[in-house]
C-alpha positions, 0 to 999 in steps of 0.5 A: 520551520521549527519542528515540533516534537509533539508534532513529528510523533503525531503525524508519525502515528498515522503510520502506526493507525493506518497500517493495521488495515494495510495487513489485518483486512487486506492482506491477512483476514479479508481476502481469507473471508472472502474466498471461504465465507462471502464466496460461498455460494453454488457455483462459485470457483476459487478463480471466479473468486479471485477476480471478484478480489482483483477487481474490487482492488482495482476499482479502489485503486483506479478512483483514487488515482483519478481523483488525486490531482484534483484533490491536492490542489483543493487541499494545498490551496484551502489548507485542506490536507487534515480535513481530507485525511480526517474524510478518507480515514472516517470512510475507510473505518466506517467501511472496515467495520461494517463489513461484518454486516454482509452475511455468508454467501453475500460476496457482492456487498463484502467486495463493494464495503472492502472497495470503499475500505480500500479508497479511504485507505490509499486517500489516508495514505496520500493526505498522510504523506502530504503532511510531512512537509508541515511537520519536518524541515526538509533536512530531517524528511528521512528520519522523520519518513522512517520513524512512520515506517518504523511505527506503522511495521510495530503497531500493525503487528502488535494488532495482528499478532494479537489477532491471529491468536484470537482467531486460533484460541478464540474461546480463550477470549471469549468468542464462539469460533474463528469467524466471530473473532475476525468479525470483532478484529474488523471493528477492531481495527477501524477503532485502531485506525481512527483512534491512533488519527487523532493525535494528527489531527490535534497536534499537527499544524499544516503550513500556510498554503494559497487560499481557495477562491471561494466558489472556484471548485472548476477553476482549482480543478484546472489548476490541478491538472495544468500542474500535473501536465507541467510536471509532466512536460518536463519528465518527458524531456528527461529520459532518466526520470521517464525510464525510472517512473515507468519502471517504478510503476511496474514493479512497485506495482508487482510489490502491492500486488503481492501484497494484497493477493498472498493469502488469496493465491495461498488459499486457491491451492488449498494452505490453511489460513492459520499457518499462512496468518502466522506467515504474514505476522513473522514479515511485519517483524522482518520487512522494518531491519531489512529495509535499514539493511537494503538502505547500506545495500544502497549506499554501497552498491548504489539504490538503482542496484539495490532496487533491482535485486529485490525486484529480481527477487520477488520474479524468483519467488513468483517461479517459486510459488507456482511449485508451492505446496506446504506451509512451510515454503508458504513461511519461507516465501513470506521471510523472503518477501520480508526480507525485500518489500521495504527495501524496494520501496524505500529505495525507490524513494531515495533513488527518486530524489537523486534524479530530480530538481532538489528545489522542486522535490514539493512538486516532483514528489507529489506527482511520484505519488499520484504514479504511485496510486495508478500502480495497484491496477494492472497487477490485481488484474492479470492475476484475476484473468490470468487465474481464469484463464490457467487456473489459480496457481499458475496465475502469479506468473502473470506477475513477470510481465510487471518485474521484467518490464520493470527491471528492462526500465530500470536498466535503461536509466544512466547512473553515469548522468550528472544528477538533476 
């Protein structure tokens, strides 16, 4: 296959489209909305709270994991993988923008409208990350898979830059206070996202894929899962693959967790939103440079290694933020964490190529994706009940039991074993 350059930057922008919700609604201005407007009725506590926020990130999470197989196989046999991307990226804007329409104290429809946001999210994410291989020879996947990256840490941060400031001066652009200008950066940012979309959808061409029998919804649906329990059956005959997976599982879903529940967790110990927006804006600009240096990490310690020391970590800052109390450790922790996420993940990805089949990458990779999608349940949760159970700051502790199973895995795989 020829790549196409038109096409490679199209695809790339999607990165740069979908990021936006990634860190203006689901980690900066919604969990921040949440607790101090839509929560805002007698008897609701910062705990209470926090599990609404858990839970409405788990069910998302939980819908789209499910339906995942199923859905791959509809879209790789009818050519269906823009159609999908074009649906989830429609449901997840719609969403976005109409959360402004849940009115103070409404906590119930702001968590179902974030749900459905968050579903159309991760459903973009995967069509996204399908598309590659229709854009790139398999030569180029890392260059062209860090351009995304680099597109999607830039774009989402230029928006949310300009979106902390009209939240902090919002008569400066005209809005009446604070909570009208997060109000319009909702709507902005659903416009971002489907507007930046659209050069994918025009632009992109998807390969030639099996065609759908006609009529045949239950027959492609059994053929999604016989794939899935195939691939299955083979990792489970491979202990370094099987170690690496349920590790990856754990801690990558500590890493999303942290993600989506910092300003919330922030918020419960009383820090001000305003300062912690600021916190969150200097990690986009530090999490794209970290990442290419964690990559050197890789190449001369090995990624196994590297994985594990940004792991271990994210476990010291959860120490950390159980003493946290001013804004500027808040700022620290966010560079830390910077300094850390992408590298993690990026690392994750090239680990797992080294270990598997490198003439099944197709199918190895889109069940590293669907593993992927199941690991943003267990950690919302913990932090939910644990906040419950022993109060809000003590509640990011639960998140240890995440890292340190990860990192026991992560120990278990043989890096002495020939590669797959």
């Amino acid at each position: 296959m020829q790549e196409n350059r038109r096409a490679i930057w199209s695809w790339a922008l999607i990165d740069w489209a979908n990021s936006a919700f990634s860190i203006v609604v689901m980690t900066a201005f919604f969990p921040a909305l949440f607790k101090d407007h839509w929560c805002d009725v007698p008897g609701m506590t910062p705990e209470r709270s926090t599990w609404y926020l858990g839970l409405a990130n788990t069910l998302s999470s939980l819908v789209i994991a499910l339906a995942a197989p199923l859905l791959g196989s509809i879209a790789d046999q009818g050519n269906g993988k823009k159609k999908f991307l074009l649906g989830f990226t429609v449901l997840g804007a719609a969403a976005t923008a109409a959360l402004p329409l849940a009115a103070r104290g409404d906590y119930a429809l702001a968590a179902f409208l974030y749900a459905i946001a968050a579903l159309g999210f991760s459903g973009n994410c995967m069509f996204s990350d399908a598309l590659i291989t229709d854009v790139s020879t398999r030569d180029r996947y890392d260059r062209v898979s860090a351009l995304g990256y680099a597109l999607g840490y830039i774009g989402s941060g230029l928006l949310f830059a300009l979106l902390v400031f009209a939240v902090a001066s919002p008569a400066t652009f005209g809005f009446a206070d604070a909570l009208a200008a997060v109000r319009i950066g909702f709507w902005v940012t659903a416009a971002w996202w489907i507007i930046f979309t659209v050069p994918a959808l025009l632009w992109v061409r998807e390969s030639p894929g099996v065609p759908a029998v006609p009529g045949a919804a239950g027959s492609a649906l059994m053929r999604g899962f016989r794939q899935m329990l195939g691939t299955f059956r083979e990792i489970r005959r491979d202990r370094r693959l099987l170690c690496f997976l349920g590790g990856y599982i754990l801690y990558i879903d500590g890493v999303n967790t942290v993600i989506k529940m910092a300003v919330d967790f922030g918020r419960a110990i009383g820090l001000d939103t305003a300062g912690m927006m600021k916190a969150l804006l200097v990690t986009q600009f530090v999490a794209f440079p970290a990442a290419i240096v964690f990559g050197r990490i890789g190449e001369k310690l090995g990624a196994r290694r590297g994985i594990m020391i940004g792991v271990g970590v994210y476990a010291g800052l959860c120490f950390f933020a159980t003493r946290m109390t001013t804004q500027a450790e808040f700022f620290a922790m966010a560079v830390v964490v910077g300094l850390v996420q992408g590298g993690v993940q990026s690392l994750s990805r090239s680990y797992f190529a080294r270990l598997i089949p490198a003439e099944k990458g197709g199918e190895y990779f889109g069940f590293y994706n669907m593993v992927g999608k199941f690991a943003a349940i267990l950690g919302p949760t913990l932090m939910g009940v644990a906040a419950l159970r022993v109060g809000s700051r003590l509640s990011i502790l639960s998140l240890l039991l995440l890292f340190g199973g990860g990192l026991w895995l992560l120990a278990k795989v043989r890096d002495d074993a020939p590669a797959a």
